[in-house]
C-alpha positions in Angstrom: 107.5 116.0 128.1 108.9 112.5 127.3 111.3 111.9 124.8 110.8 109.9 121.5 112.5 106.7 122.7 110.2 106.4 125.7 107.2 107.7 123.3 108.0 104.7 121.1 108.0 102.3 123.6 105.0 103.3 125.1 102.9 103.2 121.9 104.1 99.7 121.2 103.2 98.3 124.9 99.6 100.4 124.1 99.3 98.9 120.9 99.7 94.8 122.5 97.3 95.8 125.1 94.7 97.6 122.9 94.9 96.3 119.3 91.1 95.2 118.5 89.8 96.5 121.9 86.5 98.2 122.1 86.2 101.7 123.6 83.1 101.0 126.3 84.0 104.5 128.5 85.5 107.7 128.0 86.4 110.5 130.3 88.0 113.6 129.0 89.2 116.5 131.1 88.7 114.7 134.4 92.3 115.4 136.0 93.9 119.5 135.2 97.5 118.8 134.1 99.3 120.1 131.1 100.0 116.3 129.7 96.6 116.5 127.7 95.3 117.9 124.2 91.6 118.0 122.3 90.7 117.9 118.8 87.4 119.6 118.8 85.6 119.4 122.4 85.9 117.2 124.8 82.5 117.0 125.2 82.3 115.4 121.8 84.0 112.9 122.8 82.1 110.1 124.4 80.2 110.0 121.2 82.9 110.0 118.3 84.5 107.1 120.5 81.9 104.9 122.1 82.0 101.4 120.9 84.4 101.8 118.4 87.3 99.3 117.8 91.2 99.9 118.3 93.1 99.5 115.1 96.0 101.3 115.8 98.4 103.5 118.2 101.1 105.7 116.5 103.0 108.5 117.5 103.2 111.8 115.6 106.4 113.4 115.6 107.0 117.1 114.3 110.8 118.3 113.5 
């Protein structure tokens, strides 16, 4: 698990590289590791995400 400062600092170097980016390929549950979670099936998706734009990455933090 990382820790928040490196969580932070990740989502800000995704957020230059992605902002206003268009999703154009997914792939969900190609690799088994424990670094991954779903909402819903991953089947689901390629179409929820197709062609839709970035407009943000955040982190959510529970405490």
């Amino acid at each position: 698990m990382i820790e928040l400062p490196e969580a932070m600092v990740l989502s800000g170097q995704l957020r230059n590289a992605l902002m206003g980016k268009t999703v154009e390929k997914v792939i969900t549950n190609a690799s088994p590791h424990k670094f991954a979670w779903f909402y819903d099936d991953p089947k689901d998706y390629e179409d929820k995400l197709m062609g839709r734009k970035v407009t943000d990455v955040s982190i959510a933090v529970e405490i």
